[in-house]
C-alpha positions as CSV (number, residue, x, y, z in Angstrom):
1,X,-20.4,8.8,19.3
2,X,-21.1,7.1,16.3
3,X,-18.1,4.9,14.8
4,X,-17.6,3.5,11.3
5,X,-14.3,1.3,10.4
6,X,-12.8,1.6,7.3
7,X,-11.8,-1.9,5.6
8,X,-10.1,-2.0,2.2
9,X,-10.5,-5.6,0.6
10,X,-8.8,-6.7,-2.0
11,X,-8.9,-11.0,-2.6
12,X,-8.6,-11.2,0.8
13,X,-11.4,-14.3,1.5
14,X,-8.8,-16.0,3.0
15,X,-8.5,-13.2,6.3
16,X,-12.2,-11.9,6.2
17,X,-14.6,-13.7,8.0
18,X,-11.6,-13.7,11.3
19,X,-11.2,-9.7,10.5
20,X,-15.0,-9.6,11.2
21,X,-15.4,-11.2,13.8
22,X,-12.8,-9.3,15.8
23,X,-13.9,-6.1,15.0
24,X,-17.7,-7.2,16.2
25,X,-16.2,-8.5,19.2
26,X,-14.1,-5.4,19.5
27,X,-17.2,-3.2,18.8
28,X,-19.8,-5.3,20.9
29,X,-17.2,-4.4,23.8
30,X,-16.8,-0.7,23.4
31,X,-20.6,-0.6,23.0
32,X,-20.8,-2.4,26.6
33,X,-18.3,0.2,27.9
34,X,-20.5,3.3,26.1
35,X,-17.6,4.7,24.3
36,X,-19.9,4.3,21.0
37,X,-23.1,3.8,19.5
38,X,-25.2,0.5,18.8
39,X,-25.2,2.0,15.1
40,X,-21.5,1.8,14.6
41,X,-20.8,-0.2,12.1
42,X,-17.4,-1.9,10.1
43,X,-17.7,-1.4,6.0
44,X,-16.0,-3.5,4.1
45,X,-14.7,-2.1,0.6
46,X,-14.4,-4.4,-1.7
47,X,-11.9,-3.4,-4.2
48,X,-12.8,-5.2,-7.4
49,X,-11.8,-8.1,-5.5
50,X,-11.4,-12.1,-8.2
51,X,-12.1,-14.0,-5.7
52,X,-15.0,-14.7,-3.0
53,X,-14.3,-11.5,-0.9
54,X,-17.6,-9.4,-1.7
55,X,-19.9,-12.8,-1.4
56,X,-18.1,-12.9,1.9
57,X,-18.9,-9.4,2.7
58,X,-23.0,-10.2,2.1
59,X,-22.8,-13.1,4.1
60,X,-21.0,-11.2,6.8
61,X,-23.6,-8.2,6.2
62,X,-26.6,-10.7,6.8
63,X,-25.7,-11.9,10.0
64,X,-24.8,-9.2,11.4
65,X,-26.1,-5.9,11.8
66,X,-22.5,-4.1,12.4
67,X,-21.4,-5.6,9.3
68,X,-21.9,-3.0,6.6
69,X,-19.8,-3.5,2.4
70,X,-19.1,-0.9,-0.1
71,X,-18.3,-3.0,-3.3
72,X,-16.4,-0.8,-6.0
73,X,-17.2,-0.8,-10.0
74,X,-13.3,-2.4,-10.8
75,X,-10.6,-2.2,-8.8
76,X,-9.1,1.4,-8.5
77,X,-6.2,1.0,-6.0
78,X,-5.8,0.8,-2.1
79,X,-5.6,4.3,-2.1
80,X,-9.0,5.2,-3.8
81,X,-10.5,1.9,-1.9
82,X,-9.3,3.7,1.1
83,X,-11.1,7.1,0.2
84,X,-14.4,5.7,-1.2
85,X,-14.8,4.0,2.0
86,X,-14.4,7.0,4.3
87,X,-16.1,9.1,1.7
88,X,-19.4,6.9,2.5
89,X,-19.3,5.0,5.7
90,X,-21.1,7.0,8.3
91,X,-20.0,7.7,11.5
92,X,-18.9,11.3,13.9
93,X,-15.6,9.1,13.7
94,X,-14.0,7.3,10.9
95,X,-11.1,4.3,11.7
96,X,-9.0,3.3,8.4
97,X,-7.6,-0.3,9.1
98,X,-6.0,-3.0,6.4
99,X,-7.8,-6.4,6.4
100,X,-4.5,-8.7,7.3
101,X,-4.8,-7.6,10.4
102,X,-1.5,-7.1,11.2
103,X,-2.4,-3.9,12.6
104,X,-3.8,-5.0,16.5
105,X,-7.7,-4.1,16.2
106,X,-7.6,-3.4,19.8
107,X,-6.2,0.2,19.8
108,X,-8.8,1.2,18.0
109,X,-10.6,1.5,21.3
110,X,-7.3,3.7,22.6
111,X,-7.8,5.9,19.3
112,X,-11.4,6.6,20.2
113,X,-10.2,7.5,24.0
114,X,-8.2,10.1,22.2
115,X,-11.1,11.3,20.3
116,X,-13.2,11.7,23.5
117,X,-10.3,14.0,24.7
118,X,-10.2,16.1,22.0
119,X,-8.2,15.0,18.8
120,X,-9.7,14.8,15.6
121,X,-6.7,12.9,14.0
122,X,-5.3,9.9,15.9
123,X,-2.5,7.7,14.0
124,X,-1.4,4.0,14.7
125,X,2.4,4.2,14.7
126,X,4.1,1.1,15.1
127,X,6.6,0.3,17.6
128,X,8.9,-2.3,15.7
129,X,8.9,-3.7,12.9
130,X,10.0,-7.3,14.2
131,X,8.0,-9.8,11.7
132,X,9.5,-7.8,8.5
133,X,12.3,-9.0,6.4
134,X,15.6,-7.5,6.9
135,X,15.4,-6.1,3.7
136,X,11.8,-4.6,3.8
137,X,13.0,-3.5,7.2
138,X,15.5,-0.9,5.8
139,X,13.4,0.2,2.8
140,X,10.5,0.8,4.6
141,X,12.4,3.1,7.1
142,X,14.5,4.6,4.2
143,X,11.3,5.5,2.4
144,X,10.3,7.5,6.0
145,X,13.5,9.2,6.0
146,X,13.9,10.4,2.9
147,X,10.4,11.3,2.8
148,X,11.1,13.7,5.9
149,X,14.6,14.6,4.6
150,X,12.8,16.3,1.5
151,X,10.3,17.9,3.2
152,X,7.1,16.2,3.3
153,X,4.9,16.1,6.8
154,X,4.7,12.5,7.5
155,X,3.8,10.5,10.3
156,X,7.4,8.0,10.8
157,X,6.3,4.4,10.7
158,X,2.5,5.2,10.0
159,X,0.8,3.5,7.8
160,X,-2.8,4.2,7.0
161,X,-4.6,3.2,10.4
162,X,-5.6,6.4,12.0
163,X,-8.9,7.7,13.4
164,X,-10.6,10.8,11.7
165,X,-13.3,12.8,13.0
166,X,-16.2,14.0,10.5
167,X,-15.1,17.2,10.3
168,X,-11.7,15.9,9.4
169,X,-13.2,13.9,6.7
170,X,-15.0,16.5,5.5
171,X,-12.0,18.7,5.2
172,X,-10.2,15.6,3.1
173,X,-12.6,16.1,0.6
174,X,-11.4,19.2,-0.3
175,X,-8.1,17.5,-1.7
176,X,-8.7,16.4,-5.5
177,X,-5.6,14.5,-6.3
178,X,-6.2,11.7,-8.6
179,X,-2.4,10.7,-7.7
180,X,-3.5,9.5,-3.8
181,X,-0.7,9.6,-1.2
182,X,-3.0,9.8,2.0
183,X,0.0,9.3,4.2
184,X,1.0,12.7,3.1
185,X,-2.3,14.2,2.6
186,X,-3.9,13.5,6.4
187,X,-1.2,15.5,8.2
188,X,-1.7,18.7,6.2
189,X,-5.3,18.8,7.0
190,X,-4.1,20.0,10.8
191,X,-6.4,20.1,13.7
192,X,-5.0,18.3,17.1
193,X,-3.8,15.1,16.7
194,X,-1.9,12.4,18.6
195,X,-0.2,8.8,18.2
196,X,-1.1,5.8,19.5
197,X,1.9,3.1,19.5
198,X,1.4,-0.8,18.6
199,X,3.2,-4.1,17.6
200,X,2.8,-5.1,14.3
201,X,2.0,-8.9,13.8
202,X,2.2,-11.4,11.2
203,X,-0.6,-11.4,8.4
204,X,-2.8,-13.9,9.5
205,X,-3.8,-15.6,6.2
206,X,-3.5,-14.9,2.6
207,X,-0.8,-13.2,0.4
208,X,0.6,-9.6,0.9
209,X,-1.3,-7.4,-1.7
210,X,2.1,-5.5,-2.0
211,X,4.7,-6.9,-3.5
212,X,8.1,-5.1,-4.1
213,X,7.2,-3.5,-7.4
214,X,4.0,-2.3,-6.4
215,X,5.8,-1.5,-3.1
216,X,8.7,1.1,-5.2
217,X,5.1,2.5,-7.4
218,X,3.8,3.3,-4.1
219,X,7.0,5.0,-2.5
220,X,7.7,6.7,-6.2
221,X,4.3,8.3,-5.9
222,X,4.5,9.8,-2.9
223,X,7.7,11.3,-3.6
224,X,6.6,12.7,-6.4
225,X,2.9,14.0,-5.0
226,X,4.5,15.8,-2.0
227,X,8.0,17.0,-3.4
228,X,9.6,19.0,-6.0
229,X,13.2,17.7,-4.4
230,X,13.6,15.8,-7.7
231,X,13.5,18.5,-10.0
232,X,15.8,20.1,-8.1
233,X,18.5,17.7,-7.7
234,X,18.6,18.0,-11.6
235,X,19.8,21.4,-11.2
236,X,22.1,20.1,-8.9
237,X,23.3,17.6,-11.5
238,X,23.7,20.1,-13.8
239,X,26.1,22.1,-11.7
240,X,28.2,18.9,-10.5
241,X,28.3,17.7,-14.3
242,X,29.9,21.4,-15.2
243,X,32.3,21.3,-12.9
244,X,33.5,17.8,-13.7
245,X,33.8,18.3,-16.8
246,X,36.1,21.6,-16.4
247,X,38.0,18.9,-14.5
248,X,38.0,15.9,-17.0
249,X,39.2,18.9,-19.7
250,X,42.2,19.8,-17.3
251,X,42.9,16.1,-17.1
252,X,42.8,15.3,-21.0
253,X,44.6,18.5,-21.4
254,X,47.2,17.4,-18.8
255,X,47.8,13.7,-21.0
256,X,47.6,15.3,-24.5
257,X,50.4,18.3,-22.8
258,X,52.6,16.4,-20.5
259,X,52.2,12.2,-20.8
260,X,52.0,12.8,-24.5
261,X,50.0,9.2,-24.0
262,X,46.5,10.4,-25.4
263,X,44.6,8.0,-27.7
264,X,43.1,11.0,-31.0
265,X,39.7,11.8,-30.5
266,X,38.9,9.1,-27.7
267,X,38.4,11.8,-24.7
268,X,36.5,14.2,-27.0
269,X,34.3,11.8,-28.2
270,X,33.5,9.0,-25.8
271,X,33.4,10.5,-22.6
272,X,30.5,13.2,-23.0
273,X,28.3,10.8,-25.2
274,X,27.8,8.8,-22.4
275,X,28.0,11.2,-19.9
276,X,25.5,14.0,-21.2
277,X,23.5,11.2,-22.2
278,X,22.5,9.3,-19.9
279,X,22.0,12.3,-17.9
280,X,20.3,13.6,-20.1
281,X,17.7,10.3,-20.3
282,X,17.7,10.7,-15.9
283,X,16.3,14.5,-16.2
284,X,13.4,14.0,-18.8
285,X,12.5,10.9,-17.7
286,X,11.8,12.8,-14.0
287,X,10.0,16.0,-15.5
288,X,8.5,13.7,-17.3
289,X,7.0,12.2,-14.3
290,X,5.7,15.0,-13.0
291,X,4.3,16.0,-16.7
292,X,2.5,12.4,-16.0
293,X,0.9,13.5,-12.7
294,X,-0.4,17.0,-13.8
295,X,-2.1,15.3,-17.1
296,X,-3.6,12.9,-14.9
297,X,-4.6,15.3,-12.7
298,X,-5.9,17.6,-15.6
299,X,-8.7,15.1,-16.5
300,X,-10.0,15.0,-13.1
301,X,-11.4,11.7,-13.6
302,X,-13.6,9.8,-10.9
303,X,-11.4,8.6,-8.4
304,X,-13.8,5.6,-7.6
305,X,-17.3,4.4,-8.7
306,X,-19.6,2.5,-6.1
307,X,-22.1,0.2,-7.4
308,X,-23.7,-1.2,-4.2
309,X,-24.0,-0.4,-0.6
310,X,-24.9,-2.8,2.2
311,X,-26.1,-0.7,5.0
312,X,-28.6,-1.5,7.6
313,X,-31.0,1.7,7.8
314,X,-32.3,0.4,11.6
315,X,-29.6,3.6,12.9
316,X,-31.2,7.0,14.1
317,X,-31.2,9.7,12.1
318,X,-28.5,11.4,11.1
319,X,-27.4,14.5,13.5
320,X,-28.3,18.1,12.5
321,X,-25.7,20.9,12.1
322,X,-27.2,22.2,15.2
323,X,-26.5,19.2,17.3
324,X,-22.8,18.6,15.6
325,X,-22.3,21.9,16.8
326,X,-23.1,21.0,20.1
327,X,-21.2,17.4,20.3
328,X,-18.2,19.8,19.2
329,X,-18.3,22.4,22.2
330,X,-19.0,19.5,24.4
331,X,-15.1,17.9,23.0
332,X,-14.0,21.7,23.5
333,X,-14.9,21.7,27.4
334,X,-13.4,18.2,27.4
335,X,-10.2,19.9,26.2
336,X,-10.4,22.7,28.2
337,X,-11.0,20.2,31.6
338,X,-7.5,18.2,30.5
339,X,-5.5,21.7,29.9
């Protein structure tokens, strides 16, 4: 089989030319083994990367013919990085990874095992979450929970380093969102799948590309992509804020009646400003969010532009429907043997 890897980039000249080199070591040895190709190949996005990243990419490219770069128009997002890359990079098997490498390169070769058995969606799950801060610690697992809590299939402590098969990424294409939440996208697209489990290490050089405000956009999104829970809760609201104020009425009633301590016009005039207001601000300020997402999504712009491809065109040809076909009832006796 023929395997591509998946690299978003974005001012990451710091991590690159290490990243390379142990995914061409990691690919050289799986070629040794004949789990792939000689034509796999890593491609590295470049996401409208400041710094010296797509240089790095060329160089990277030139010397080696398993080094392959997609370099983007402008920078569109991790996200739409992420898609353009498996939306071009060829391969019967397409591995997302981040280029910090804090996700351990070496189960990509357990993730292809599990394509040879059968699955056309593997995902790296991590084990722990040892080298992150207390406090990203319980946010990041928050975000999980309350992503399951309201519904949405998601992978717990998956990221975005997974395996897909063509045909998987084929089928991905059939989503159009322009707001990208690929954590909650993969799952839907079905077929057999299974996890493969990993420690998570230290980034290895550079800055984190996600900060805690660009961490909160990202969770925000995918709440609001997969889940109508919001919208709902505002209903809830609504309920909870008439029944308390039938109570606060009975109370000022019970003062102005029995306590004869009420200040004039203070209860009546105070208490529902601010309370109807600000909930008021809370439940436009969420519809309009998801007003937001459907005008975006109305204009169906590009989701990314490429404006070069580095690609070495020394590969075979590209495999017919016919012999797909046949590479797929070949997996299909594989899974049939392991039943």
């Amino acid at each position: 089989m023929r395997l591509g890897i998946v690299v978003p980039c974005y001012n990451e000249e710091a991590v690159l030319a290490e990243t390379a080199k142990r995914l061409i070591e990691l690919l050289n040895r799986m070629i040794e083994k004949g789990k792939i190709s000689p034509d796999s190949m890593v491609y590295f996005v470049n996401d409208g990367s400041k710094d010296r990243t797509w240089e790095i990419i060329e160089a990277q490219s030139a010397a080696s013919k398993l080094i392959g770069g997609i370099n983007l128009s402008r920078n569109q997002g991790h996200q739409h990085a992420l898609l353009g890359g498996l939306f071009t990079a060829k391969g019967d098997a397409l591995v997302s990874i981040d280029a910090d490498l804090q996700d351990d390169v070496n189960v990509i070769e357990e993730m292809v095992d599990r394509y040879h058995e059968g699955c056309d969606i593997v995902y790296g799950v991590r084990k722990q979450r040892e080298t992150d801060t207390r406090f990203k610690k319980l946010t990041a697992e928050g975000f999980y929970k309350l992503m399951l809590w309201m519904g949405v299939d998601i992978v717990y402590n998956h990221a975005d380093y997974r395996l897909m098969s063509r045909r998987a990424v084929e089928e991905l294409k059939g989503y159009k969102e322009v707001n990208l939440f690929l954590r909650g996208i993969v799952p839907l697209l079905g077929f057999k799948t299974a996890n493969v489990y990993y420690d998570r290490a230290e980034r290895f050089a550079g800055e984190s590309k996600y900060p805690l405000k660009k961490m909160l956009a990202f969770a925000w999104n995918g709440i609001t992509s997969f889940s109508t829970v919001p919208l709902k809760l505002i209903t809830i609201l609504g309920f909870i804020i008439f029944l308390t104020t039938l109570m606060a009425t009975g109370w000022v009633f019970l003062v102005w009646a029995v306590l004869d301590s009420a200040i004039p016009g203070w209860a009546s005039t105070v208490l529902p400003i601010f309370f109807f207001g600000g909930v008021q601000i809370l439940s436009i300020g969420v519809i309009g969010e998801y007003l937001g997402k459907v005008y975006s999504e109305t204009k169906a712009r590009p989701r990314f532009i490429i404006e070069r491809v580095l690609e070495h065109d020394d590969s075979p040809p590209a495999r017919t429907r016919k012999s797909a076909e046949a590479n797929h009832k070949s997996r299909e006796k594989t899974n049939e043997h392991h039943r």
